[in-house]
N, CA, C and O atoms as CSV, one atom per row, in Angstrom:
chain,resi,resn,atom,element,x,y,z
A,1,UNK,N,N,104.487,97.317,91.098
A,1,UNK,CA,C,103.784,97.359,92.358
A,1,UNK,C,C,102.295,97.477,92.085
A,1,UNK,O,O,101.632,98.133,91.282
A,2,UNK,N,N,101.974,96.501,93.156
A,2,UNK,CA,C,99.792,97.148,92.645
A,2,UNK,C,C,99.473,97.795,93.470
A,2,UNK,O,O,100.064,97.540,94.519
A,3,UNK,N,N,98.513,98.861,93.542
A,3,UNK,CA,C,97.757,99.200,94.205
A,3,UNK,C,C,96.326,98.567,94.624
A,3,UNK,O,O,95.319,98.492,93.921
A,4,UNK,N,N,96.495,98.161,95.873
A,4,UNK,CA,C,95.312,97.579,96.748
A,4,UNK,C,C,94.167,98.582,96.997
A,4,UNK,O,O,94.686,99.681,97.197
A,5,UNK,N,N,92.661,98.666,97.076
A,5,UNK,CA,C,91.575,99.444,97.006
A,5,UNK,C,C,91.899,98.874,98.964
A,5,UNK,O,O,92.338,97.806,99.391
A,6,UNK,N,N,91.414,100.219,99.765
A,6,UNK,CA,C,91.334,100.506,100.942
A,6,UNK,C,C,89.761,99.550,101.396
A,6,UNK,O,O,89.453,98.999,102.452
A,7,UNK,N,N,89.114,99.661,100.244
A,7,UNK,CA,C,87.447,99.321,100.338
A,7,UNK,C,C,87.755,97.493,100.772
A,7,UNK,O,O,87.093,96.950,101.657
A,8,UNK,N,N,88.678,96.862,100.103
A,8,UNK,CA,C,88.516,95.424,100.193
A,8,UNK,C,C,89.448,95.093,101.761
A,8,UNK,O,O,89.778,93.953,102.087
A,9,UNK,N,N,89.698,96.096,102.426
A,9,UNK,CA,C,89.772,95.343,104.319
A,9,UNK,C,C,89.066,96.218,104.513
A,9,UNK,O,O,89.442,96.460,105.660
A,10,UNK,N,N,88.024,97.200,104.255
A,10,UNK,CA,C,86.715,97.330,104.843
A,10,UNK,C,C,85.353,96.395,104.606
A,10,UNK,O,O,84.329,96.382,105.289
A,11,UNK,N,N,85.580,95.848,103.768
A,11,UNK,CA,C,84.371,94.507,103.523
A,11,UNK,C,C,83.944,93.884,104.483
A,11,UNK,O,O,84.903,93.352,105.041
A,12,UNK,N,N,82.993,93.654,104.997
A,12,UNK,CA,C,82.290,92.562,105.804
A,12,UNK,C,C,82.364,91.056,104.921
A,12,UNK,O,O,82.024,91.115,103.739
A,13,UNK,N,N,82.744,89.894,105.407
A,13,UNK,CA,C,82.742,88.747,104.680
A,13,UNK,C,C,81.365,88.358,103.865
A,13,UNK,O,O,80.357,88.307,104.569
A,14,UNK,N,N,81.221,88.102,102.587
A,14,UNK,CA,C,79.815,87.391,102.243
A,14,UNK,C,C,79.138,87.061,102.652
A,14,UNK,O,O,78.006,87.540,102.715
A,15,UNK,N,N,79.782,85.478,103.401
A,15,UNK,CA,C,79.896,84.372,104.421
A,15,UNK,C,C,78.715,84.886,105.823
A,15,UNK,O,O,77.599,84.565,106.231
A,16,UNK,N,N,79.422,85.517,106.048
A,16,UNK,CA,C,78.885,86.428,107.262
A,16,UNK,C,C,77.454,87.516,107.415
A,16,UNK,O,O,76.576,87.603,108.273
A,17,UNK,N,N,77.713,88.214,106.212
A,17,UNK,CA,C,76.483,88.719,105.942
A,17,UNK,C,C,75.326,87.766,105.722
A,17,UNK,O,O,74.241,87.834,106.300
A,18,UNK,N,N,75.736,86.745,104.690
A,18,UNK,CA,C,74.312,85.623,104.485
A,18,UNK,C,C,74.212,85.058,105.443
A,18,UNK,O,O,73.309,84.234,105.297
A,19,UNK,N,N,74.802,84.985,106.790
A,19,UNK,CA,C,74.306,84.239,107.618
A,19,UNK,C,C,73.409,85.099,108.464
A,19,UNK,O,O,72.371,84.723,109.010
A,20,UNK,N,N,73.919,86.255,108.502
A,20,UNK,CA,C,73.425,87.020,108.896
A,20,UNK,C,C,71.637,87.618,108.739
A,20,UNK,O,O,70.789,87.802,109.612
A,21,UNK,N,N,71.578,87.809,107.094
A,21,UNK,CA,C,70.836,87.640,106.538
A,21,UNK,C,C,69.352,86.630,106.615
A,21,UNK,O,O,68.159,86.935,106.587
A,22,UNK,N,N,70.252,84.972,106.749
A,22,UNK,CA,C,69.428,84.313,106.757
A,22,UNK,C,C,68.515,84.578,108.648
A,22,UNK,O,O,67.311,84.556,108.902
A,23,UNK,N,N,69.328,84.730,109.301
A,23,UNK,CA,C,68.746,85.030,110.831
A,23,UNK,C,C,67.795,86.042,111.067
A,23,UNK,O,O,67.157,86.205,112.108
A,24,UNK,N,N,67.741,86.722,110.015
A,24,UNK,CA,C,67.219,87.783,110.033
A,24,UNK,C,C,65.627,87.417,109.580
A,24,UNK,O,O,64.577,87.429,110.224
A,25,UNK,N,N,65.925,87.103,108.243
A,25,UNK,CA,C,64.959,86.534,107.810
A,25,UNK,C,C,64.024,85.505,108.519
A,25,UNK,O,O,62.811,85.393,108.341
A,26,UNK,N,N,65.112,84.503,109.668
A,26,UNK,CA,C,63.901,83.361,109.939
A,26,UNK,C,C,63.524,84.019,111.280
A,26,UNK,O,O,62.484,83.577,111.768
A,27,UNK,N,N,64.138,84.960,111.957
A,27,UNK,CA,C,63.536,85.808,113.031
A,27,UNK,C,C,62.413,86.652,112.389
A,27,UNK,O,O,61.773,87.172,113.303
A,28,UNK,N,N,61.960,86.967,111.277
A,28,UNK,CA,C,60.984,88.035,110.897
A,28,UNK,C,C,59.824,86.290,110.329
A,28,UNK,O,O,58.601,86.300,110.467
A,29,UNK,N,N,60.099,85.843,110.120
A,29,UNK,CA,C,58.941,84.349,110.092
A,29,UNK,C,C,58.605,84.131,111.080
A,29,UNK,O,O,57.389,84.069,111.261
A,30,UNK,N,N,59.589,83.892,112.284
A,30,UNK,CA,C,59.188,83.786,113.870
A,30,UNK,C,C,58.340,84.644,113.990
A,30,UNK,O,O,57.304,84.076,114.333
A,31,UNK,N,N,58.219,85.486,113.919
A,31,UNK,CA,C,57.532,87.051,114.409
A,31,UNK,C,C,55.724,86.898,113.711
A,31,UNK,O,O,54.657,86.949,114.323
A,32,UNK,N,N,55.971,86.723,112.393
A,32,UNK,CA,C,54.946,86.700,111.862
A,32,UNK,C,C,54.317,85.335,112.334
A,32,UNK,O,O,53.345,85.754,112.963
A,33,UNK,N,N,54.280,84.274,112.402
A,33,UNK,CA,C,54.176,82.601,112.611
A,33,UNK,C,C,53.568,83.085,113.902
A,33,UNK,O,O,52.413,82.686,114.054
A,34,UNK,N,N,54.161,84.033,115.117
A,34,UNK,CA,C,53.369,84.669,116.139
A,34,UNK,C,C,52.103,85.264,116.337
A,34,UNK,O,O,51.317,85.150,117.277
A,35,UNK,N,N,52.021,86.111,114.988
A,35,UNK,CA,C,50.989,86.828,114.777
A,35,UNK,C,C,49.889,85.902,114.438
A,35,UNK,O,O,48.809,85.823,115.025
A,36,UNK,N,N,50.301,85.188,113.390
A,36,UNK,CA,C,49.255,84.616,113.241
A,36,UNK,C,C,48.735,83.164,114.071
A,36,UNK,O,O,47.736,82.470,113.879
A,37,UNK,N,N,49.515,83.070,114.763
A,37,UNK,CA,C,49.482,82.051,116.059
A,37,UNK,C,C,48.171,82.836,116.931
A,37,UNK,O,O,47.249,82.265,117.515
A,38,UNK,N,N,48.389,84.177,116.825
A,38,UNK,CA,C,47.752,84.848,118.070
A,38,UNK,C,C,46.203,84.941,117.453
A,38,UNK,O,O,45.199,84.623,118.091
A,39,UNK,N,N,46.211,85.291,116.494
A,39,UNK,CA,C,44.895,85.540,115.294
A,39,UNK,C,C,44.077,84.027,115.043
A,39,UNK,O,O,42.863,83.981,114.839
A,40,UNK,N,N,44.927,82.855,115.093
A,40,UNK,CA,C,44.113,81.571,115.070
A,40,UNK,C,C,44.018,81.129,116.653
A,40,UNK,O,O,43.524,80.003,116.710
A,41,UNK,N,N,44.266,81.543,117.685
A,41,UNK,CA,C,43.597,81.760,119.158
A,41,UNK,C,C,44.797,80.423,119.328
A,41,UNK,O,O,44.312,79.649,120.154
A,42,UNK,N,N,45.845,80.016,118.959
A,42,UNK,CA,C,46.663,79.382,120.099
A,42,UNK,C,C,46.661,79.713,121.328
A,42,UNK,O,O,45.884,80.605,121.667
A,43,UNK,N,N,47.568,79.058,122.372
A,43,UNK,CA,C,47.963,79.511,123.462
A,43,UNK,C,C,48.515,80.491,123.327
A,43,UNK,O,O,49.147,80.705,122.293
A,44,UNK,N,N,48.434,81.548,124.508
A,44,UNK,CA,C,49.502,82.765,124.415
A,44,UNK,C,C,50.982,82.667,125.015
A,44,UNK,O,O,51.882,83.499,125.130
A,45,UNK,N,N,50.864,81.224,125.375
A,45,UNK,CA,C,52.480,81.510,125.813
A,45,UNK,C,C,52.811,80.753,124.421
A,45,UNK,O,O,53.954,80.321,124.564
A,46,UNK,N,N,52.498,80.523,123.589
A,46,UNK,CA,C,52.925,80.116,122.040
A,46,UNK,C,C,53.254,81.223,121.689
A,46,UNK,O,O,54.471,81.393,121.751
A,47,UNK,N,N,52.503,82.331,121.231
A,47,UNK,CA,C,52.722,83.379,120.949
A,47,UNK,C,C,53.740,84.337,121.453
A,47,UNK,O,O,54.434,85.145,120.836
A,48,UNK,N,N,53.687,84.133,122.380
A,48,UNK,CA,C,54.720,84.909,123.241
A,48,UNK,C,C,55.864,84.386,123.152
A,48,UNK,O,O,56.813,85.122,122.880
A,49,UNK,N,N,56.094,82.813,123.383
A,49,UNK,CA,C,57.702,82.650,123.035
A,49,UNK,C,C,58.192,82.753,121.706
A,49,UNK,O,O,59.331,83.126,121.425
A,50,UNK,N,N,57.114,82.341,120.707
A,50,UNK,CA,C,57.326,82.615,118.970
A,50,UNK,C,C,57.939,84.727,119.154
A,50,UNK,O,O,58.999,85.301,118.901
A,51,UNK,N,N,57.200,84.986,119.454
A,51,UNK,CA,C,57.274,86.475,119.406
A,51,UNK,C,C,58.791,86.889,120.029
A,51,UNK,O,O,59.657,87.416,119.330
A,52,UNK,N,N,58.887,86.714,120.800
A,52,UNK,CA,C,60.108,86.712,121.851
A,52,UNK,C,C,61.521,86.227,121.436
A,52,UNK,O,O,62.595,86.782,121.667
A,53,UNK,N,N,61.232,84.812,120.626
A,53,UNK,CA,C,62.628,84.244,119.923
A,53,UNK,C,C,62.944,85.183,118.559
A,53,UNK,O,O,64.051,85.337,118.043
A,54,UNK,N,N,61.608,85.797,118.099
A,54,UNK,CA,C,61.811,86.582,116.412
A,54,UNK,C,C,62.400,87.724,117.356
A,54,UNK,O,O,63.568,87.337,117.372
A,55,UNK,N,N,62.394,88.473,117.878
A,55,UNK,CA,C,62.516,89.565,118.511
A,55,UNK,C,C,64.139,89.599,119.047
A,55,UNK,O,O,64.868,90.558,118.794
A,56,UNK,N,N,64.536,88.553,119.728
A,56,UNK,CA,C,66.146,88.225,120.497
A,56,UNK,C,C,66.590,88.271,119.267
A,56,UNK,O,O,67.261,89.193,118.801
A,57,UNK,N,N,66.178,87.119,118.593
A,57,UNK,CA,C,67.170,86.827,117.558
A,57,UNK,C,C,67.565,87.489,116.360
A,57,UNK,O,O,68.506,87.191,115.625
A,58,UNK,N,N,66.257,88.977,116.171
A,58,UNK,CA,C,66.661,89.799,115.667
A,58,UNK,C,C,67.696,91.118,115.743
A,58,UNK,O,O,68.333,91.742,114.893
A,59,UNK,N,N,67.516,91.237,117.387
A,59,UNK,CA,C,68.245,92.073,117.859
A,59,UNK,C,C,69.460,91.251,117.952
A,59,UNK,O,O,70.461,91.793,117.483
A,60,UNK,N,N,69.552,90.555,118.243
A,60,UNK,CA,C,71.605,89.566,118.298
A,60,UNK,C,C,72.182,89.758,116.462
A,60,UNK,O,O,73.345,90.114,116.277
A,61,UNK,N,N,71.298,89.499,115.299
A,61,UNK,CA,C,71.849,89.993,114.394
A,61,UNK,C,C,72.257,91.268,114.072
A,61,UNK,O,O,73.361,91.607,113.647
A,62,UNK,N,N,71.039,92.134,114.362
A,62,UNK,CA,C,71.697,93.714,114.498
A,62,UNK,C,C,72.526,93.836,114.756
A,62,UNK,O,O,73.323,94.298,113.940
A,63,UNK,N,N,73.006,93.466,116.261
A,63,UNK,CA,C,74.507,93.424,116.965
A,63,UNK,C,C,75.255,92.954,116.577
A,63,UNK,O,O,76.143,93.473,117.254
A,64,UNK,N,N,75.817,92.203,115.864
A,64,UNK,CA,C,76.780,91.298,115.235
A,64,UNK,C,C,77.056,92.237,113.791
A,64,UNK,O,O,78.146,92.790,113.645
A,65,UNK,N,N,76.396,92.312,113.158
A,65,UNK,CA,C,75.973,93.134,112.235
A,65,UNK,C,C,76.888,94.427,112.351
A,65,UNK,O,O,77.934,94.701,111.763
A,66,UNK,N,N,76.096,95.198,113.380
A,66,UNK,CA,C,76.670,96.248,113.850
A,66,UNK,C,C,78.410,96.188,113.863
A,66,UNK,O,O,79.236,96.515,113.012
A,67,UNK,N,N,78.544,95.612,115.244
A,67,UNK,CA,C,79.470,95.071,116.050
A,67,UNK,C,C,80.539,94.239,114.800
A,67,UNK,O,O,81.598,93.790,115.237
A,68,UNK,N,N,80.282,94.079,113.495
A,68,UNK,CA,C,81.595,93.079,112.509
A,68,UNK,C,C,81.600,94.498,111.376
A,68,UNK,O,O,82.450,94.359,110.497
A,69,UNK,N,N,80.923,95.592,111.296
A,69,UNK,CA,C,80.805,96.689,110.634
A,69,UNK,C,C,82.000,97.806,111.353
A,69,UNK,O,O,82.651,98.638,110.722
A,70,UNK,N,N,82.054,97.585,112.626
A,70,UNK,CA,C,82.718,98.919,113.491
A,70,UNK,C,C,84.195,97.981,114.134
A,70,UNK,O,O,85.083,98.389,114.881
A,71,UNK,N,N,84.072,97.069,113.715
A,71,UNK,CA,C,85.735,95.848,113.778
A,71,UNK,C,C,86.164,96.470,112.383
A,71,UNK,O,O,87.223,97.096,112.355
A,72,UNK,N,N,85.516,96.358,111.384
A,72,UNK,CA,C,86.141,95.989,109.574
A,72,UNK,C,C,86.880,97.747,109.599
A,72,UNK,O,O,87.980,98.033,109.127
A,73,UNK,N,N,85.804,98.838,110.360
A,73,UNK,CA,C,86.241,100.329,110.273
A,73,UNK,C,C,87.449,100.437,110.786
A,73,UNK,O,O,88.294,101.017,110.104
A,74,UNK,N,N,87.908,99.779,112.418
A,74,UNK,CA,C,88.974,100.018,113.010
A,74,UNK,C,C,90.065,99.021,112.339
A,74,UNK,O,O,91.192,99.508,112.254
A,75,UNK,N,N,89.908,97.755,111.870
A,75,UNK,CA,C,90.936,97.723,111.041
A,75,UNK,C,C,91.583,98.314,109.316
A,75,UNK,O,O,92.323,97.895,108.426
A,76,UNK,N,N,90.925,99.250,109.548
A,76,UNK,CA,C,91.294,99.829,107.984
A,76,UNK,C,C,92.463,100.261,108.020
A,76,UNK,O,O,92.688,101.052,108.936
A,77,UNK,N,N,93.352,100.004,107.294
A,77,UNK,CA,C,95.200,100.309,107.521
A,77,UNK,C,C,95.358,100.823,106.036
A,77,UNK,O,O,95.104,100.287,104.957
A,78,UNK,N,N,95.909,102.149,106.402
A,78,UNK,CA,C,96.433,103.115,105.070
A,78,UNK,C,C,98.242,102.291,105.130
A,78,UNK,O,O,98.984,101.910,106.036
A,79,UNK,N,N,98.302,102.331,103.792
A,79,UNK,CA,C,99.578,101.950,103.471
A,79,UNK,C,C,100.581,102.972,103.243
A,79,UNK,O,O,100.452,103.832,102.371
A,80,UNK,N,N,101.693,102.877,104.106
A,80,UNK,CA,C,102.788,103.724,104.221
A,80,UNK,C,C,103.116,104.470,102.883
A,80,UNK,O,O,102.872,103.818,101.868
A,81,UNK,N,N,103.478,105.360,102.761
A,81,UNK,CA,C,104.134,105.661,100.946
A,81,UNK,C,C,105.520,105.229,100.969
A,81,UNK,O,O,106.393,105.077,101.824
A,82,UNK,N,N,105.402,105.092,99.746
A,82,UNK,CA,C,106.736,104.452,98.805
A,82,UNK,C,C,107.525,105.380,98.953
A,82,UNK,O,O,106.957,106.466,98.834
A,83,UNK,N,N,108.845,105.465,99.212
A,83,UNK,CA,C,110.117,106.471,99.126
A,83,UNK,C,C,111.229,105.753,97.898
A,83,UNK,O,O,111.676,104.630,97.663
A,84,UNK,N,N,111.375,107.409,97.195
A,84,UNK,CA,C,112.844,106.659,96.450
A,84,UNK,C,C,113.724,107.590,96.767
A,84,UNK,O,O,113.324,108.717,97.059
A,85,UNK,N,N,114.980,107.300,96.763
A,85,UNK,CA,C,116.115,107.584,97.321
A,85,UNK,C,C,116.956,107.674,95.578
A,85,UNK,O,O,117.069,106.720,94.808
A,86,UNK,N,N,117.440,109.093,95.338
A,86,UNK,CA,C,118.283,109.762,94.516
A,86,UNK,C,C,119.114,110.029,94.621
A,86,UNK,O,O,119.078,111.017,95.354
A,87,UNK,N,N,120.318,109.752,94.286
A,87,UNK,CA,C,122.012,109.861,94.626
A,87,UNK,C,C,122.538,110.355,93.257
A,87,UNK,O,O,121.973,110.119,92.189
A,88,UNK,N,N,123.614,111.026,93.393
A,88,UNK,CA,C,124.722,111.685,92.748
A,88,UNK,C,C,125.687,111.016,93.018
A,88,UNK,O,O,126.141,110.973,94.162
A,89,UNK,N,N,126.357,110.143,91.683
A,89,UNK,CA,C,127.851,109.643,92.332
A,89,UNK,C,C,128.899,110.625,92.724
A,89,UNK,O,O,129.624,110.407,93.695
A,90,UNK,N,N,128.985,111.545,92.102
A,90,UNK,CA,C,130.312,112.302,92.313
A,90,UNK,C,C,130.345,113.588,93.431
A,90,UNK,O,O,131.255,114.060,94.113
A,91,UNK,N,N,128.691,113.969,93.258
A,91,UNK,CA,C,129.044,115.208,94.749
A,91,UNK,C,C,128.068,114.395,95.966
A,91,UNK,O,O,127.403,114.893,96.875
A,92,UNK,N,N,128.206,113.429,95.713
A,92,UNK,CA,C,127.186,112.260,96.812
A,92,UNK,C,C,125.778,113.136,97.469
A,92,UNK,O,O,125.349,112.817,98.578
A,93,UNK,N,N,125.420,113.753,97.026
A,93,UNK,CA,C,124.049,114.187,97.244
A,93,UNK,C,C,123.100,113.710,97.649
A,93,UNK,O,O,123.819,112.725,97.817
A,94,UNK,N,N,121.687,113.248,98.167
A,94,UNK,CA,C,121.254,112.582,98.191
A,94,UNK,C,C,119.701,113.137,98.153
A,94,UNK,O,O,119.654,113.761,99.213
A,95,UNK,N,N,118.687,113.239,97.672
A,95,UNK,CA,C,117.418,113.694,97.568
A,95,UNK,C,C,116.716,112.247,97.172
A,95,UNK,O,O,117.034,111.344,96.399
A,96,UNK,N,N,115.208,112.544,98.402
A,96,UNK,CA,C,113.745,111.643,97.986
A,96,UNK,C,C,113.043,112.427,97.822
A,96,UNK,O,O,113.047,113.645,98.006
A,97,UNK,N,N,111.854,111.192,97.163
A,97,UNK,CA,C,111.080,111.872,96.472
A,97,UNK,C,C,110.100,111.000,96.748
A,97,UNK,O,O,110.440,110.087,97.501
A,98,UNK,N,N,108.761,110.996,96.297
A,98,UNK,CA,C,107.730,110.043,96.413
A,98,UNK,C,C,107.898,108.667,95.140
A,98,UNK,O,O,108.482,108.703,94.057
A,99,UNK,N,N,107.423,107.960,95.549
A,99,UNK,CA,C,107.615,106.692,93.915
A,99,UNK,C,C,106.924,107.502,93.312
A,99,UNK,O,O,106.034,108.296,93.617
A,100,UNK,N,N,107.619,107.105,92.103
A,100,UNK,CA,C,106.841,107.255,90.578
A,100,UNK,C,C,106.515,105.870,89.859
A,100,UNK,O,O,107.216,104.914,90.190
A,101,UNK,N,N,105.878,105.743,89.251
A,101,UNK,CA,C,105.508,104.628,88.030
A,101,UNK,C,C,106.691,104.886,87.656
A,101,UNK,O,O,107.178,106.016,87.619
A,102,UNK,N,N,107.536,103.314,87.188
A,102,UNK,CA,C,108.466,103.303,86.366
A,102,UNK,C,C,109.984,103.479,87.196
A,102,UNK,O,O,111.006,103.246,86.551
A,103,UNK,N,N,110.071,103.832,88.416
A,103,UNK,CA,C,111.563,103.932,88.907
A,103,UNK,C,C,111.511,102.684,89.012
A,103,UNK,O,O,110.581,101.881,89.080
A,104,UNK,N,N,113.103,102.565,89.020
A,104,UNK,CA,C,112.993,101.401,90.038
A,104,UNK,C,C,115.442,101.561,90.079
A,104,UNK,O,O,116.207,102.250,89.404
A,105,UNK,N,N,115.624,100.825,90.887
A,105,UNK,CA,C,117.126,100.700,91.709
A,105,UNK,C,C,118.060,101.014,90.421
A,105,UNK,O,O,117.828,100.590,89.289
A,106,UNK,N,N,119.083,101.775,90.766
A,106,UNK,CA,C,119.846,101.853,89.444
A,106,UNK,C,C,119.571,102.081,88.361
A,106,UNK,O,O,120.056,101.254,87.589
A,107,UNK,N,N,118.575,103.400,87.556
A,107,UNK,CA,C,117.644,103.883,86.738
A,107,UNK,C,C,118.738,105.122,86.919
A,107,UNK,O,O,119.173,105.460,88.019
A,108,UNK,N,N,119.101,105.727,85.691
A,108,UNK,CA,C,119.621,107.493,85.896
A,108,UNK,C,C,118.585,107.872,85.045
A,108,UNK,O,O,118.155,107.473,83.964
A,109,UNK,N,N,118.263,108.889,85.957
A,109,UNK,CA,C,117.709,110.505,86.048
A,109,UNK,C,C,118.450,111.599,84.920
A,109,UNK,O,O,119.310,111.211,84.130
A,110,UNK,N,N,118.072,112.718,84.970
A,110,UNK,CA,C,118.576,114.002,84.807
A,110,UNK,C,C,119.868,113.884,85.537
A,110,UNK,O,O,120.120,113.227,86.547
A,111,UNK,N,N,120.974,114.993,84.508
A,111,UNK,CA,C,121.771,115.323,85.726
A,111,UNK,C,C,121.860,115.960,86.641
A,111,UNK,O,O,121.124,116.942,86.739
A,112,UNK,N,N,122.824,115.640,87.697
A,112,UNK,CA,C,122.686,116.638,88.918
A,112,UNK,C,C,122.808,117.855,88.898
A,112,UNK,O,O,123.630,118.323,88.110
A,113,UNK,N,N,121.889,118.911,89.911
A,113,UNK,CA,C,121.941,120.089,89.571
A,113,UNK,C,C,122.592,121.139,89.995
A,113,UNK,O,O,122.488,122.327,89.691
A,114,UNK,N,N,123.591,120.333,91.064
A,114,UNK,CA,C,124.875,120.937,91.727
A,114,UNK,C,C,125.894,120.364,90.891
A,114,UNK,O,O,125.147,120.559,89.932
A,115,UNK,N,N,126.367,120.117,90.642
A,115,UNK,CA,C,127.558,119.540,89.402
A,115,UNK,C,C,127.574,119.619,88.140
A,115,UNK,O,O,128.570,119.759,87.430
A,116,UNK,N,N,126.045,119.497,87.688
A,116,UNK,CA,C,125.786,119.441,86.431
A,116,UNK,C,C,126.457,118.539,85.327
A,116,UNK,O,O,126.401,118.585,84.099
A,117,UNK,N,N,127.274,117.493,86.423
A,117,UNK,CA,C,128.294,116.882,85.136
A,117,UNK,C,C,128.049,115.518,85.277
A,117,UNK,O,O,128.765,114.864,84.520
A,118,UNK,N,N,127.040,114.613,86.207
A,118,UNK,CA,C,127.177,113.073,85.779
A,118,UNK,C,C,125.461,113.071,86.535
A,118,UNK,O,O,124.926,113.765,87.399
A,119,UNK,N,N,124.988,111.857,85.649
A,119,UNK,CA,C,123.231,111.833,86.022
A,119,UNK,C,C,123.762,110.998,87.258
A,119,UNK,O,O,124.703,110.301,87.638
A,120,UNK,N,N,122.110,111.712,87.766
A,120,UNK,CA,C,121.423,110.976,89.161
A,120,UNK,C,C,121.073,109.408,89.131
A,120,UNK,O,O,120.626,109.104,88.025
A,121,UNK,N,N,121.129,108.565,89.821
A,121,UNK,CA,C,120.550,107.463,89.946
A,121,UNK,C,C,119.996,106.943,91.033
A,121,UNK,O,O,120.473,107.037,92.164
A,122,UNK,N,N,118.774,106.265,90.679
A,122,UNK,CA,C,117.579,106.166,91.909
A,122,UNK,C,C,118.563,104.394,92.501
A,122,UNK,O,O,118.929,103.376,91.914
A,123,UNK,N,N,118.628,104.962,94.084
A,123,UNK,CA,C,119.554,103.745,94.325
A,123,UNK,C,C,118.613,103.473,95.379
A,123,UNK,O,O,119.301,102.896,96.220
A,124,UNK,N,N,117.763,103.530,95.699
A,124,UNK,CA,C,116.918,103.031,96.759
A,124,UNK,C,C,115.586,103.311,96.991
A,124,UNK,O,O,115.197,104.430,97.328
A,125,UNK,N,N,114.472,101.833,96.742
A,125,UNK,CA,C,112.673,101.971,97.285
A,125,UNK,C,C,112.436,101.881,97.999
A,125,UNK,O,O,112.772,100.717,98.216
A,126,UNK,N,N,111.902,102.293,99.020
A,126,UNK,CA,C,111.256,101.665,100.485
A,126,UNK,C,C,109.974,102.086,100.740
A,126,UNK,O,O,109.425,102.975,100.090
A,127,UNK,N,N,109.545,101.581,101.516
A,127,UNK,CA,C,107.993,102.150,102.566
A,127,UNK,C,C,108.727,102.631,103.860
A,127,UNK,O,O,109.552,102.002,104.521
A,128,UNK,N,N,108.194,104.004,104.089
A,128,UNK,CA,C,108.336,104.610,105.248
A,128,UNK,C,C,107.720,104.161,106.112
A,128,UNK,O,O,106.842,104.993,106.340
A,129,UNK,N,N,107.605,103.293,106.809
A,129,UNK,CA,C,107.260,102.920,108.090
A,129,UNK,C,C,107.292,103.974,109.344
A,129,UNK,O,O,108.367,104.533,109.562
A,130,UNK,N,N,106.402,104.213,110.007
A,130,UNK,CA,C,106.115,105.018,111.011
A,130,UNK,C,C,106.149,104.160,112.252
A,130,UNK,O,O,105.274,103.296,112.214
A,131,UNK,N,N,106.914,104.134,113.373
A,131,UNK,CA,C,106.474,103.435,114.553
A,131,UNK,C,C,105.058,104.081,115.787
A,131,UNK,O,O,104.712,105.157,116.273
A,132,UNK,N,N,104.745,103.026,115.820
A,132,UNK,CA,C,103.334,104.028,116.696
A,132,UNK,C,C,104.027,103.675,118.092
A,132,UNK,O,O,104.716,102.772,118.567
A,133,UNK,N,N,103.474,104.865,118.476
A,133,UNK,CA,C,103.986,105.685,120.184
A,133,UNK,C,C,103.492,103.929,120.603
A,133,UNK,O,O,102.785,103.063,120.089
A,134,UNK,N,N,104.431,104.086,121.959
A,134,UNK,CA,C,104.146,103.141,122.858
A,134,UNK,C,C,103.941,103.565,124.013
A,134,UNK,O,O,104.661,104.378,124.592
A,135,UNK,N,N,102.697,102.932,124.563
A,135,UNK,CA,C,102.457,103.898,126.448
A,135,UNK,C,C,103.625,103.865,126.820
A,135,UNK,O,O,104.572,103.138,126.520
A,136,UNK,N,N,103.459,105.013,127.748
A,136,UNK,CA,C,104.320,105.112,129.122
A,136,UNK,C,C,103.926,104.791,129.983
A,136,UNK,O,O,102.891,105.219,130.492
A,137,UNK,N,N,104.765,103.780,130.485
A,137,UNK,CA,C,104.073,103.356,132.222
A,137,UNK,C,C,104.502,103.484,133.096
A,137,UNK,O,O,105.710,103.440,132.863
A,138,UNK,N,N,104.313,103.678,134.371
A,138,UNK,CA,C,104.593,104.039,135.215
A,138,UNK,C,C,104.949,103.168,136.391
A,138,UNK,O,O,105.304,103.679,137.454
């Protein structure tokens, strides 16, 4: 079995960030391209819409930004734990335990410690699955 890092479905895509990135960047050129629009005496409604598009279009990346940062948090999904299931053939017993490295179906154990006379064998892996509550409606 592998273990998956929790960090890689919290990632924001590359993809996404560089685009991100790049908007960012040509909104902070807009901005400046303004300034100095305003400093070589263009029109001011030049300035003003240069100024105005660096400004939107910076704030819509923030948001997106933001807004694909607080999506990646709420999908972060912890993975159920592994269960193994320990049986006794002869006094049919049955004890779990958490996985270990190395079990796996039909593996004997130690012997049992109510009988003491035939080993344990791990007869079953699973993931505990939890069902999540479902509203009540009315």
């Amino acid at each position: 079995m592998s273990n998956r890092s929790t960090n890689s479905t919290t990632k924001i895509s590359t993809f996404i960030l560089t685009i991100i990135y790049v908007v960012f960047a040509l909104s902070a050129v807009a901005v400046f391209v303004a300034i100095g629009a305003f400093y070589q005496g263009e029109p001011i409604e030049t300035t003003i819409s240069l100024m105005a598009i660096g400004f939107i279009t910076m704030a819509m990346a923030g948001y997106i930004l933001f807004q694909s940062r607080k999506r990646m948090a709420s999908l972060k999904t912890e993975n159920p734990p592994v269960i193994t299931t320990i049986e006794c053939a002869k006094c049919n017993i049955k004890t779990t335990r958490e996985f270990q490295r190395g079990d796996y179906v039909f593996k004997e154990l130690e012997p049992c410690q109510k009988c003491q006379d035939q080993k344990q064998m791990i007869t079953a892996i699973y993931r505990e699955v939890k069902e999540k509550e479902k509203p009540v409606t009315v």
